[in-house]
Each structure stands twice: as C-alpha cells, then as structure tokens.
N, C-alpha and C positions, 0 to 999 in steps of 0.2 A: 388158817381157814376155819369159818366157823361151822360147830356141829350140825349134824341133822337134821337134829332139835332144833337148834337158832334160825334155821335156812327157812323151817317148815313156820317157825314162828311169824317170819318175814309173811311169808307167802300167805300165811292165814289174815293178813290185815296190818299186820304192822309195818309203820314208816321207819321203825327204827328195828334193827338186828338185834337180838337178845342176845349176842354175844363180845368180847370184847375185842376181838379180831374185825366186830361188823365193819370200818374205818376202812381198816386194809383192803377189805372181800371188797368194798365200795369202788373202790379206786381204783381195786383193780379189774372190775367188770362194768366201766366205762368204755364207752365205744373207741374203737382202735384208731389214736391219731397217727398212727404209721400208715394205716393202709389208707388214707386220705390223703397222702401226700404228695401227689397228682394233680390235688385239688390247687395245695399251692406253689407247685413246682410250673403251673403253665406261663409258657412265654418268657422259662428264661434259656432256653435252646438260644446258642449263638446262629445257628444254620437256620437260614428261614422255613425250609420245608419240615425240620424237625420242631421247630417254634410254633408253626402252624397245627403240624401233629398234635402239642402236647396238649391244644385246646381241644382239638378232635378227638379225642380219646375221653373226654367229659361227657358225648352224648349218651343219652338213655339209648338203653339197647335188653333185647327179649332176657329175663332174668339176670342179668347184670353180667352174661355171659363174656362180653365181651368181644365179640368173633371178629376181629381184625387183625390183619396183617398188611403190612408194609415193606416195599423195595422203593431206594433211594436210587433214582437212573439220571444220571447226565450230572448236569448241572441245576437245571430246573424243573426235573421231571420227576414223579413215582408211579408206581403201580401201586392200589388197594387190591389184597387180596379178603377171600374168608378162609378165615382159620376154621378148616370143615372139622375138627376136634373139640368146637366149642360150640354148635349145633343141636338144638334141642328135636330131634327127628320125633319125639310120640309128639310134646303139644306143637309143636310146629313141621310138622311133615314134609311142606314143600318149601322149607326153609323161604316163608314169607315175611315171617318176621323177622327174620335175621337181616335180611336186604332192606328191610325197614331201617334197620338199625342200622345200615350202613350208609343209606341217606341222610340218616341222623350227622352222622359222623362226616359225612361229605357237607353237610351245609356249614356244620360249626368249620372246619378248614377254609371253608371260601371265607366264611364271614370273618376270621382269623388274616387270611391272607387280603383280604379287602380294605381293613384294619391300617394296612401297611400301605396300600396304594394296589397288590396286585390281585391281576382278573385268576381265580381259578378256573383253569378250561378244563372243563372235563369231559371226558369221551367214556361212555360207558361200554359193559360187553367187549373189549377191543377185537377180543378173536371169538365172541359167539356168545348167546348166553343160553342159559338151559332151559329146556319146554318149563313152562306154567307145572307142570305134574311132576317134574321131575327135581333133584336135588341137586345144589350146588357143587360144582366140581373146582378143582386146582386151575384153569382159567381165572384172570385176571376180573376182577368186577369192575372196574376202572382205571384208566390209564389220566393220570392229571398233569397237566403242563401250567406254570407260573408264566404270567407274560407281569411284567412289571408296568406301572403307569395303566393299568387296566381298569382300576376298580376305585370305586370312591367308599370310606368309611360306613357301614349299616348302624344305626342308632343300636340295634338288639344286640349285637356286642357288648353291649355293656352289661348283660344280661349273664353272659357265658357264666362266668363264675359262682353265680349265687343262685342259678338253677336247680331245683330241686323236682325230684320225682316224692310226692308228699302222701304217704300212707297212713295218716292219721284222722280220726275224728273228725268230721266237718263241722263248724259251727252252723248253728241255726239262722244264718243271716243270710240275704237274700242277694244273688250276685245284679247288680244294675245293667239292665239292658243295653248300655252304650259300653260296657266292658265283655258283655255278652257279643257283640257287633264285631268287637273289635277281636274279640278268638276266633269267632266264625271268617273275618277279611283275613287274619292271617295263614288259618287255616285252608284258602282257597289259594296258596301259592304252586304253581307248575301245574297247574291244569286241574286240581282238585277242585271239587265237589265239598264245602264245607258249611255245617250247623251248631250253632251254640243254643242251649235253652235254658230256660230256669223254673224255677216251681209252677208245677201243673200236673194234666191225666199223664203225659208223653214221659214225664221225669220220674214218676210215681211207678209206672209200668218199667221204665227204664233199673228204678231200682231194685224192684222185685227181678226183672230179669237176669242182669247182672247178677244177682245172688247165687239163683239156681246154676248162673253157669260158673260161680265159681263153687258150689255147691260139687259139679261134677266131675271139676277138674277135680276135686279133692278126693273126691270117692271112686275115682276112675283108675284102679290100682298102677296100671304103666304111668299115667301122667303125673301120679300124686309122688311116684317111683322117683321120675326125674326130677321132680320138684325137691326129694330128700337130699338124690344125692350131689346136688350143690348148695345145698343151705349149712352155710356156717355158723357153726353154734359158738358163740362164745368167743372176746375179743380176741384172743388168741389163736383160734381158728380161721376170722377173719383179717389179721394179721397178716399170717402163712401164706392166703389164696389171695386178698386181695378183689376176690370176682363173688358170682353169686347171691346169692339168698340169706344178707345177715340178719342171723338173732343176736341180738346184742343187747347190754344193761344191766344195771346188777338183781331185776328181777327175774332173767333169765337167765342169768346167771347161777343165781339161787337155786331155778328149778333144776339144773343143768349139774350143776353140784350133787344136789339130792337124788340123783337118778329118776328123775320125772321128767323131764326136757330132754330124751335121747333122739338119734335115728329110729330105735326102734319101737319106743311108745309112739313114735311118730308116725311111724308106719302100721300101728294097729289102731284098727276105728274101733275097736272096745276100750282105749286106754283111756286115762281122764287127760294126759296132755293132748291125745288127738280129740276130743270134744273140746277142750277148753283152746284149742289150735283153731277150730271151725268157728265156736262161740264167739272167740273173739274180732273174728272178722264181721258178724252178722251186725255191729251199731255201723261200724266204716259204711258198709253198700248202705244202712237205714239213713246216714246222718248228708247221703248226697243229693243239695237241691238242686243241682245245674251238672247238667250235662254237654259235652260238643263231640262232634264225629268227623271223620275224613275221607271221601269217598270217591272213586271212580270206576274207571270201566273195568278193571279187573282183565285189562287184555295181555297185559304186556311185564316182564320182567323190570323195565325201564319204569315204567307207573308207579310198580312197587317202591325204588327207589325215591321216586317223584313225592311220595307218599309220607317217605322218612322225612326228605329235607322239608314240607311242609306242616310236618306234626312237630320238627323243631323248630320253627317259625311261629308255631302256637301257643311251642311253651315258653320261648323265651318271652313273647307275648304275656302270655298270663304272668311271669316274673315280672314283667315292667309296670303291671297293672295290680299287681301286690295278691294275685291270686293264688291258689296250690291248685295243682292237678295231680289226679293221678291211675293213668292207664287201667280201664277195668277190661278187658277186650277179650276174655277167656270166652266170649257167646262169637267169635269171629273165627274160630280157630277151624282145621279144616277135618279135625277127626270123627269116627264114626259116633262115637257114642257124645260127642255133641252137632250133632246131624240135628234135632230137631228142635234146637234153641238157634241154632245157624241162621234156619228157616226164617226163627219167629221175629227174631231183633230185626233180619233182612224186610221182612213183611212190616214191619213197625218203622222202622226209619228209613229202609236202606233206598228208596225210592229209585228202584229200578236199576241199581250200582252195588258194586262190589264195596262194602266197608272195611276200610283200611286199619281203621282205630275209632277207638270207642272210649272216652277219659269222663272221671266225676271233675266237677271242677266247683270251686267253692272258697273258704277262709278256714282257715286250718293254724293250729302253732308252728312252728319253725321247724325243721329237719337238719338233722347232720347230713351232709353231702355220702354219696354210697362210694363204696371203697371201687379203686380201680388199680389197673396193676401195674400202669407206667409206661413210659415211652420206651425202654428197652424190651418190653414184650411184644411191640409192635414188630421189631423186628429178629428176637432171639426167643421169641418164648419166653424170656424168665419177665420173673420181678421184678 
C-alpha cells in the first residue's frame, strides 16, 4: 500500500504514484468486476422466467437500490414484489421512484420475454395498491403470467446490455433534432407525456435549476444522510454490496486511503472532501446541452409504473442512437425543503402534469455498467 505521502502526491496532480507499490494500489482500485457480474451472467438461466429476470434486474432504478423481489408461481407465473427494506423514505417519500423503477424492471422482462416469442401479461396491484400519499406495503406490485407465442422480437433489446446510466462530463457537441424526436416518441410510450430539447433559454434554465436542486439534496442533512449511507467507497465495498452509490477508481481510492474520502468528511460541509464532493458535480449539470422529460397526470399508482416502463424505452433509445443520459430529477422529488424548486421546474416545463423524470442527455465517454446483486437476491436476499 503506498504511503501518505505518495497517495497525497497522486492526488495533488500526479498521473503517476510516487511510490513503488503505486502498480499494485492501481489495480487494485479498479472498479469491481465481480460485482458486475450480472451484467454478464444475463440469459443464461435455463427456466425461462428466471432468464427473463436476469435481464430485468439490469434496469436503472432510484440510487441503485435495487427494491425487487420475486416469487416463482405455477408453471408460467410470478409475482413482483418491493423489497420495502430497500426504500429510500427521506428523498423519495412516497416511494415514487421506487415504482418507477419497477416499471423499469417490468419492461426490460416483457422485452426479454418477447425476445423468445412470449407476451408478458401483466396485472398490476393484484389485491390493491396504496393511496398516492401513502407507502408501499407487502402486497404484490404485480402478478405476471407468460402466454407463449404472444409476442413478436422489440429491436431495443438489443440495447439491454450496453445500457448505461452515464454520469460523466458532456461533451460540447450539439444533440441533432431527429435523435432529439426520437427520445421524445420513445418517451411517449403507455400514455405519457414526453419532450426532448437541445441548446437554448429552456436548457440553459434547465441547467441552472437542476443544479440548485442537486445543490439541496446535498445540503439537506436527512437526504444527503441517506445518500451516505449506501454509497460504497472503494472496490471492495462495492464488491460486498453490490447495490448503491459507487465511489470507485484508484483516485478514490487514494483519497479513501489517505483518510480524506470517509463517511464522515462526507458528512461534514466544512470538510474539503464535502466541497470537492459538490465541486465536482457543478461542470456535469454545466456541461448539459439537451435535455427530455416524462410526464403525466400524476393520478394513479399504475401511471407511475407506466412512467418506469417508458423512461426504459428512452434509454434504451438514446443507447441505440449512441447517446448517454443521465437522470438529474432531485427538483421532482416530493420533500419539504424542495417544495420551492418542485414548483419552479413544474412551472418551466411541467405543462399542467405531474413530471415523472427529468435526464441531461448528450455524448459523453463510456461507463462501466453499475454493480447489481444477482438473480439469487431476487429471491433470497443474498448476493
């Protein structure tokens, strides 16, 4: 392990480790290829409903939480539940996002099982679903039956794999208005309400607002709370969990070494890792020229749903069209102390609807796929 000194040397500018260990420290704070192994472990389940699962389990979902569960019924049947233990209650209260992210996960399975020939029928709610205000309970979010010979092959399968949630730097390059079209028609799938845009006053304002609201998430001590404690520092952490919030690389490693990258500098806005944690998000919201949104009536627990399976219709979209996107939606959320950016993005875009999702979208480098924890979690909890 190198010293201190060598770590802090790194960290001041240097591409190269002042120590003679820097090779090993290198190598060994590359991102975790164990806990991606989901990535390519999908579709080799012999049982079709488990085949289907292990591409379903790849959708984007609220902090990489993860909140699914699964029962195997019949022959051709499951129930989706939410793993209410994996639930982010401060930034998402009425556990809206999480149902997002289960339509995420319901679409990739149909498109998985369509893939093969069959229709996924799904019935949502089966025995009820919970008020708009209220929180998801042990009830069933869905009950799905395979009918065989149902479904014909969707092009955006092709997509499933190399889907990425891209949190990096946007290039300065302008997205072209018939790729822009075609986020927005995808984005309009199950009854939504969808807008793609690109450089202008709408994207300009768009980015300044985004900012502030990720600005409050951060400074808003319960939600910055929950945001610590699943962020895994350091491949070896990410490894373990598999879910969550990774820091990962060996410049983070370095800091994380040196005792500058903890939970607990983290958790203090006088520290320099919690400045240089804020600082470093402020070029990502600068560097986004395009923006799209997905929206509806905000009446129904079903909508919400409706909302996941067509924000994965978008992104596998922007994947086919060589785009990155990446969810900025902290100004949607439904807590008090972002009450008055709720308002203001609603008043800028939301054009008389509930906005469901809010993404920068743009050209970006490549991403490692985010760690997930496997088909056995779906149904045992573990890893």
């Amino acid at each position: 392990m190198p010293s201190r000194r060598a770590i802090l040397s790194l960290i001041g500018g240097g591409a190269v480790l002042a120590a003679t260990a820097a090779g090993g420290f290198v190598a060994l704070n590359q991102p975790s290829h164990a806990a991606r192994a989901a990535w390519r472990e999908a579709g080799l389940p012999q049982e079709a409903r488990r085949r289907f699962l292990s591409f379903a389990l790849l959708a984007p979902n609220p902090h990489n939480m993860q909140p699914w569960a699964a029962r195997l019924e019949g022959d051709d049947s499951l129930s989706l539940y939410c793993d209410l233990d994996r639930r982010l209650p401060e930034t998402d209260p009425f556990d809206r996002q999480t149902l997002i992210g289960h339509g995420c996960f319901m679409e990739l399975f149909a498109l998985a099982a369509a893939q093969e020939g069959y229709a996924a029928e799904i019935d949502l709610f089966p025995e009820g679903a919970p008020e708009m205000t209220a929180r998801l309970d042990a009830r069933p979010v869905a009950r799905v039956r395979l009918r065989e010979g149902g479904a014909t092959p969707d092009p955006l399968f092709a997509h499933v794999l190399s889907r990425r949630t891209n949190r990096n730097a946007y290039d300065a390059r302008e997205v072209p208005p018939g790729a822009l079209a075609a986020l927005a028609a995808a984005g309009a799938s199950y009854g939504m309400t969808a807008h793609a845009i690109g450089e202008g006053e709408t994207a300009a304002a768009l980015r300044d607002l985004t900012w502030r609201a990720h600005e409050v998430e951060v400074l808003t001590p319960a939600t910055w709370k929950e945001s610590l404690d699943v962020m895994r520092i350091g491949a070896g952490e990410v490894a373990r969990h598999r879910d969550g919030l990774s820091l990962e690389g060996p410049m983070l490693g370095a800091l994380s070494a040196a005792g500058i990258l903890t939970r607990e500098t983290l958790a203090d806005p006088s520290s320099q890792a919690f400045r240089q944690g804020l600082d470093m998000y402020r070029p990502l919201a600068a560097s986004a020229r395009a923006f799209a949104w997905i929206a509806n009536d905000g009446a129904s627990r079903e909508g919400e749903i409706a909302a996941g399976r067509a924000y994965m219709r978008l992104a596998l979209t922007a994947e086919a069209l060589g785009l990155a996107i990446h969810p900025w939606s902290q100004a949607l959320q439904e807590y008090a102390e972002m009450e008055a950016l709720y308002e203001e993005v609603h008043a800028l875009i939301g054009g008389g609807q509930r906005l469901q999702m809010l993404v920068r979208a743009g050209y970006a480098s490549p991403v490692v796929p985010a760690p997930r924890r496997g088909l056995s979690a779906l149904f045992d909890g573990e890893a």
